[in-house]
N, CA, C and O atoms as a MOPAC input file, in Angstrom:
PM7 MOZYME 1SCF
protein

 N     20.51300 1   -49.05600 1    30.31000 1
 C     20.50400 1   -47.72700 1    30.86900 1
 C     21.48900 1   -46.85800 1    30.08200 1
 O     22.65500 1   -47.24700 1    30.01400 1
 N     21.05600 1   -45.48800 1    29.35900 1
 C     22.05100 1   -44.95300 1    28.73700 1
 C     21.98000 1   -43.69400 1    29.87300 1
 O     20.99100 1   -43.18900 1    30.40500 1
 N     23.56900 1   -43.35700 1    30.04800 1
 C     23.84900 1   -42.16400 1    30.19300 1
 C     23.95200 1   -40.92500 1    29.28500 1
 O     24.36800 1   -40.98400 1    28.12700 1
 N     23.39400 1   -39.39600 1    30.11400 1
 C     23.64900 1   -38.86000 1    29.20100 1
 C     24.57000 1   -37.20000 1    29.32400 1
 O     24.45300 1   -36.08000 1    29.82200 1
 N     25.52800 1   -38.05400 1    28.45700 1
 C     27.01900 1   -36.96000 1    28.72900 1
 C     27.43700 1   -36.05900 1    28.01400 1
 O     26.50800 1   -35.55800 1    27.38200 1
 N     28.27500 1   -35.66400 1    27.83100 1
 C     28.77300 1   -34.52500 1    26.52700 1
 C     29.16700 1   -35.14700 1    25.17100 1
 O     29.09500 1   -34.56800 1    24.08700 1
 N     29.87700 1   -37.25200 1    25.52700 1
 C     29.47200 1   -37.68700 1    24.25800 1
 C     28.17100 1   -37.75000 1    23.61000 1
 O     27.96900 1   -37.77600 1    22.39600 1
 N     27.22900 1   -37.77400 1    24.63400 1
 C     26.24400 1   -38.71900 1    23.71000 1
 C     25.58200 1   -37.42100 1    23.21100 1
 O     24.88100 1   -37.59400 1    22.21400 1
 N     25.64700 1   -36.11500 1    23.69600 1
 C     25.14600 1   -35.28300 1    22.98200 1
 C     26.16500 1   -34.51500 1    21.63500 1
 O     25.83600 1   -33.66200 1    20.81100 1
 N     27.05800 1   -34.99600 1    21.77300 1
 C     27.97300 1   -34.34100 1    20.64400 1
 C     28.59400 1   -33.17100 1    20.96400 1
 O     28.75400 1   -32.26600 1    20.14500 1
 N     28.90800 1   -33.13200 1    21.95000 1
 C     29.43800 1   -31.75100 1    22.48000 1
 C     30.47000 1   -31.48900 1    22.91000 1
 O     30.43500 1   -32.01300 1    24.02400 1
 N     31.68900 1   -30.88300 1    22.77000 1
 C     33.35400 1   -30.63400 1    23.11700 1
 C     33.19800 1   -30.43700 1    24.33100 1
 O     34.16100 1   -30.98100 1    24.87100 1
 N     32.37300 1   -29.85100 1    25.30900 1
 C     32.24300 1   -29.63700 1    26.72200 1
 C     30.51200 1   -29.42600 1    26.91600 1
 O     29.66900 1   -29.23600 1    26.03900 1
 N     30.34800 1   -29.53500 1    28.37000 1
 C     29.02200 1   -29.60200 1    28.69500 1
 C     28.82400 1   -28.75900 1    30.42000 1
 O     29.54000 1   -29.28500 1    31.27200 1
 N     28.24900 1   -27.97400 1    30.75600 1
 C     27.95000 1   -27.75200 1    31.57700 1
 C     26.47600 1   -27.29100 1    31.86800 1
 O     25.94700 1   -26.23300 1    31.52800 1
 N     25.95600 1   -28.30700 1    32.56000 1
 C     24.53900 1   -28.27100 1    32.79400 1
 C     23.99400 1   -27.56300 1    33.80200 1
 O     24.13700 1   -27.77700 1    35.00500 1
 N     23.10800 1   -26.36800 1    33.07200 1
 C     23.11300 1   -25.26100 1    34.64800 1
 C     21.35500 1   -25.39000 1    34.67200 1
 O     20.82000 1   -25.13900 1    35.75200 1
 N     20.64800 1   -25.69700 1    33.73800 1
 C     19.67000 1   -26.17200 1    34.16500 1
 C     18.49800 1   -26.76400 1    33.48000 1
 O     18.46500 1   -26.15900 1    32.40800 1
 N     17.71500 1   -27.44000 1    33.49700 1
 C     16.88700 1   -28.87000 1    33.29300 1
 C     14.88500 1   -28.57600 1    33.93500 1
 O     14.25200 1   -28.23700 1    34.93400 1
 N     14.68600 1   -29.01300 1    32.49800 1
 C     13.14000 1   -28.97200 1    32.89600 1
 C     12.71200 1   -30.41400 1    31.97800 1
 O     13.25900 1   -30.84700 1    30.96400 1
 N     11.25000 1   -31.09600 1    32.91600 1
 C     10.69600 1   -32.08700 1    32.02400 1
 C      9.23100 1   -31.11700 1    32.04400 1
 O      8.65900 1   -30.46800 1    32.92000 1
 N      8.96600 1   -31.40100 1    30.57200 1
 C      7.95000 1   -30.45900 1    30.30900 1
 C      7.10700 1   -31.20700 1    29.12300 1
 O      7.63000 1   -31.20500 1    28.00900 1
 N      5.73700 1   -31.89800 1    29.29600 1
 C      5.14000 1   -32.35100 1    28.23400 1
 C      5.53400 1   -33.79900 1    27.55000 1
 O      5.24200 1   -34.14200 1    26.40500 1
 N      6.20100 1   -34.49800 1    28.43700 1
 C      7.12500 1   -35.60200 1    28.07800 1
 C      7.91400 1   -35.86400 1    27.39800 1
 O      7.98400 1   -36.95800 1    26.83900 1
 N      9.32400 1   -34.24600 1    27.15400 1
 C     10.48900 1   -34.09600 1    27.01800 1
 C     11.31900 1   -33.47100 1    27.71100 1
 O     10.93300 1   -32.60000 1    28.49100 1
 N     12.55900 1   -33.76700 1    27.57700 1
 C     13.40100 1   -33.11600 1    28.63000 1
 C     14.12700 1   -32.15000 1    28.33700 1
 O     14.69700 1   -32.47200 1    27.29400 1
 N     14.46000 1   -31.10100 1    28.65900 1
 C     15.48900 1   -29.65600 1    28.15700 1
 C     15.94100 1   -29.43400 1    29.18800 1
 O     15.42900 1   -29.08800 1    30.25300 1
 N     17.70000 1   -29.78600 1    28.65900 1
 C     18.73600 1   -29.31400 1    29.82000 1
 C     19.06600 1   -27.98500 1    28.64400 1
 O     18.88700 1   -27.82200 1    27.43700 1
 N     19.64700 1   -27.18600 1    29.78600 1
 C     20.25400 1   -26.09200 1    29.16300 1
 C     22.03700 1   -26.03000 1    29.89900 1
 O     22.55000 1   -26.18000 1    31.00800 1
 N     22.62200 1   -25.62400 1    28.07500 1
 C     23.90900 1   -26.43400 1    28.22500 1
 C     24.25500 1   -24.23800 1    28.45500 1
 O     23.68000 1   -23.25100 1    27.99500 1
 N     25.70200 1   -24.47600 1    29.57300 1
 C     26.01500 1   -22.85800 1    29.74400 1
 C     26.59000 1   -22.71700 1    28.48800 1
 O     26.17600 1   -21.66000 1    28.01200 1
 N     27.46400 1   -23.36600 1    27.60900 1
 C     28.01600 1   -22.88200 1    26.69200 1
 C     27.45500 1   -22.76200 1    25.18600 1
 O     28.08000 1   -22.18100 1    24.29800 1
 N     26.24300 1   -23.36000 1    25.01000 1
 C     25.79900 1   -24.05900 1    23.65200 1
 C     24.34000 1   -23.71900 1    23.80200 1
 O     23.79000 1   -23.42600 1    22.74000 1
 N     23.53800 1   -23.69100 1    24.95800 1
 C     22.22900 1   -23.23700 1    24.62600 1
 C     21.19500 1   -24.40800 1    25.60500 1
 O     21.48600 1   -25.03400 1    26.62500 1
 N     19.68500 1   -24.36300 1    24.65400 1
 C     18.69800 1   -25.54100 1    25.49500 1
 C     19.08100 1   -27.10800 1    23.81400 1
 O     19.28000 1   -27.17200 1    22.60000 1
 N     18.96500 1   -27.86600 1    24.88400 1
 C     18.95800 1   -29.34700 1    24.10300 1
 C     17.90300 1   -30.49100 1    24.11300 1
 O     18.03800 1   -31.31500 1    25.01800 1
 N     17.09700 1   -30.62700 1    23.43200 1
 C     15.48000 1   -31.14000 1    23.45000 1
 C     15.73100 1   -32.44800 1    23.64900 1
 O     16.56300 1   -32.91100 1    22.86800 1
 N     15.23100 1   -33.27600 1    24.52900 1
 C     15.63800 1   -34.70300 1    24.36700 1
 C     14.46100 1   -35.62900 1    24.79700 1
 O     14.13200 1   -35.45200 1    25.97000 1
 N     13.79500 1   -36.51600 1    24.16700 1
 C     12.71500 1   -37.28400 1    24.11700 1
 C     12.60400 1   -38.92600 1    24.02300 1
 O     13.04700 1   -39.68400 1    23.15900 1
 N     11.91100 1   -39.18200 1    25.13000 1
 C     11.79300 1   -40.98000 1    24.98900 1
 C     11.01500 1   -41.82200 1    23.97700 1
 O      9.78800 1   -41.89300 1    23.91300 1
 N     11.32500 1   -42.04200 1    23.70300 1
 C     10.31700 1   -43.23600 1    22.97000 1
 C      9.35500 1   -44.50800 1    23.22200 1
 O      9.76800 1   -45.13400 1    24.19800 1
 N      8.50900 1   -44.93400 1    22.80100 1
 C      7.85800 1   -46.13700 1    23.38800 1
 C      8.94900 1   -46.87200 1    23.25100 1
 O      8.51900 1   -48.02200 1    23.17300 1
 N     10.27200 1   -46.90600 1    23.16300 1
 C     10.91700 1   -48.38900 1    23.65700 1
 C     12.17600 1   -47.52800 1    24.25500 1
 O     13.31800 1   -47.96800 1    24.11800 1
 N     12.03500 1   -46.81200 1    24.64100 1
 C     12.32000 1   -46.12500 1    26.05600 1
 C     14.15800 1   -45.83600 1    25.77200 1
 O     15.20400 1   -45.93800 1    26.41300 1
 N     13.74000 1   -45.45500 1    24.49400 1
 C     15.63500 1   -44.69800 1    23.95700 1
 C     15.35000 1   -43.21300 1    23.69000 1
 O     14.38800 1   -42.59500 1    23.23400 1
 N     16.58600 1   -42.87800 1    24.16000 1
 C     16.54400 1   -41.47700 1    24.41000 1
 C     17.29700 1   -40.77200 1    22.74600 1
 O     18.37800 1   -41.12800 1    22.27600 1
 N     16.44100 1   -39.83200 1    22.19700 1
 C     16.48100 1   -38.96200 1    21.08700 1
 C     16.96400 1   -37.68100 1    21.25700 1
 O     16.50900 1   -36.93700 1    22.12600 1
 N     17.91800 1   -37.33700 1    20.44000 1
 C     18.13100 1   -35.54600 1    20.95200 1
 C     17.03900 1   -34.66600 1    19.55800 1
 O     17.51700 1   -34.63100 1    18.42400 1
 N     16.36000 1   -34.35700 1    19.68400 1
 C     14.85800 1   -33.93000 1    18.77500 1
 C     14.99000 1   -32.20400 1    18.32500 1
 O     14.40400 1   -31.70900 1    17.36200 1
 N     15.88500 1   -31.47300 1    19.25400 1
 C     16.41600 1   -30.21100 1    18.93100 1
 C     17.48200 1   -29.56800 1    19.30500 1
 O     17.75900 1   -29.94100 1    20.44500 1
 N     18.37800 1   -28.62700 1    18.84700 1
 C     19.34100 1   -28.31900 1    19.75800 1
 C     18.62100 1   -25.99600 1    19.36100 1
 O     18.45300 1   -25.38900 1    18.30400 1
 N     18.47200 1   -25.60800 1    20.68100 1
 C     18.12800 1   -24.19600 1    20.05200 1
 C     19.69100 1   -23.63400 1    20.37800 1
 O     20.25500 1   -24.31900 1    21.23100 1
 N     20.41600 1   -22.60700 1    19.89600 1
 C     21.71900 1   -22.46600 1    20.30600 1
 C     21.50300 1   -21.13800 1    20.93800 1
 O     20.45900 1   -20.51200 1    20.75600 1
 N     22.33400 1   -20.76400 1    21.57100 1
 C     22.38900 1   -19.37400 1    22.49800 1
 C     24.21600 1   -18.78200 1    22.24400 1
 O     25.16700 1   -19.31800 1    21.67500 1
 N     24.08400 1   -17.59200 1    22.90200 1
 C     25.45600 1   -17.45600 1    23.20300 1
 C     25.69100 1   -17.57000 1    24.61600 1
 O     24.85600 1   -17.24100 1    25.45900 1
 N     26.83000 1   -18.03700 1    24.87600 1
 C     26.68300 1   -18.65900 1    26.68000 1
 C     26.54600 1   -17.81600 1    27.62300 1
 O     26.42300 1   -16.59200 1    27.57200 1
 N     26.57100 1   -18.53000 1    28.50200 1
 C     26.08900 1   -17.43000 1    30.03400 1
 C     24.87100 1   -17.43000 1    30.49000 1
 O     24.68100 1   -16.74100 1    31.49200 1
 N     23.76400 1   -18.14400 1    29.93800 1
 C     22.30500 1   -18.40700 1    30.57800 1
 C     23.02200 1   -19.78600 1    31.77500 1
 O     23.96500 1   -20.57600 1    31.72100 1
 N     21.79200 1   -19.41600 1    32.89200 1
 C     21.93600 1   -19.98000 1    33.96100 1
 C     20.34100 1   -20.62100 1    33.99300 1
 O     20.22600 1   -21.84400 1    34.07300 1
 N     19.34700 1   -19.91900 1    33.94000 1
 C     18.30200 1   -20.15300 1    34.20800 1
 C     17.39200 1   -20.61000 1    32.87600 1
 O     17.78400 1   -20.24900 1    31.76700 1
 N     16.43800 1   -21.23600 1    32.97400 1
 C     15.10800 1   -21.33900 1    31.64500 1
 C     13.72700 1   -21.79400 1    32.21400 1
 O     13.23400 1   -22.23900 1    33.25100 1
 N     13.42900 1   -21.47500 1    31.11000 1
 C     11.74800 1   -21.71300 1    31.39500 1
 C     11.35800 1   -22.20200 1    30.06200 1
 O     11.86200 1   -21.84500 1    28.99700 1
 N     10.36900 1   -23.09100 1    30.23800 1
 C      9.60400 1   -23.67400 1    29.06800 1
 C      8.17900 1   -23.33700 1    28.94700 1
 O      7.68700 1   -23.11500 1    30.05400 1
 N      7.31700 1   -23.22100 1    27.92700 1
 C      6.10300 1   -23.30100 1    28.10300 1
 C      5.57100 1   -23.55100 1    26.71000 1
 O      6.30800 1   -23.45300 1    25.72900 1
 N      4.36200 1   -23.85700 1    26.62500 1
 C      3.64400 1   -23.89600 1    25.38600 1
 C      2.34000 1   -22.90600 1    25.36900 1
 O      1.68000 1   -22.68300 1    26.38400 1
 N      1.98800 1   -22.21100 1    23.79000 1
 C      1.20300 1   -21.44900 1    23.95500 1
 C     -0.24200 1   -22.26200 1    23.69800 1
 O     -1.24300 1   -21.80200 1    24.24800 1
 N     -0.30600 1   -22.88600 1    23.26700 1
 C     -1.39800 1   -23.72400 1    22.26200 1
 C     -1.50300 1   -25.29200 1    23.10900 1
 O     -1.95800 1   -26.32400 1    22.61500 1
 N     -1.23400 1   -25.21400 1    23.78600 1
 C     -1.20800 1   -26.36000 1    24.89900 1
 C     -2.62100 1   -27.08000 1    24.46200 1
 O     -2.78900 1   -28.29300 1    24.59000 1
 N     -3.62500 1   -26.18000 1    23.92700 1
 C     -4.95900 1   -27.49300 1    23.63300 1
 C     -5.07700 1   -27.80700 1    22.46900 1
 O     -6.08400 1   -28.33300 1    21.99600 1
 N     -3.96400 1   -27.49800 1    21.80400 1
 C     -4.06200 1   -28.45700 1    20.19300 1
 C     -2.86500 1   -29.42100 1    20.50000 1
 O     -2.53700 1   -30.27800 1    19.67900 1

C-alpha cells in the first residue's frame, strides 16, 4: 500500500483542496502548486504522469475531456 504525501509527490508543502477520478486517473489539486495527474498501472503502482502548475489560491476544479470518443 503506498501512501500518497507531499514526499511522494515531491513537494515542500501540500495542501489538498480538491480531487477528482476521471477516466482512470486521479487529479488532486494542490492550493499552492496547481492540479497533479496521477495514474495506476496494471500492477497497481501509482505514477505522477503530469504536474499542470497554477498560481495558488484555487479551491475548486473540474476535469473533462473534449474528444472523449477517440
Amino acid at each position: 500500500m503506498r501512501v500518497i504525501d507531499r514526499s511522494f509527490l515531491h513537494q515542500d508543502k501540500l495542501s489538498i483542496t480538491d480531487f477528482m477520478i476521471y477516466n482512470g486517473d486521479i487529479y488532486i489539486l494542490d492550493y499552492f502548486s496547481g492540479v497533479i495527474r496521477l495514474s495506476l498501472t496494471p500492477a497497481q503502482s501509482i505514477i505522477v504522469d503530469a504536474r499542470y502548475r497554477t498560481d495558488s489560491g484555487f479551491t475548486r476544479m473540474g476535469v473533462y475531456s473534449s474528444n472523449l470518443v477517440n
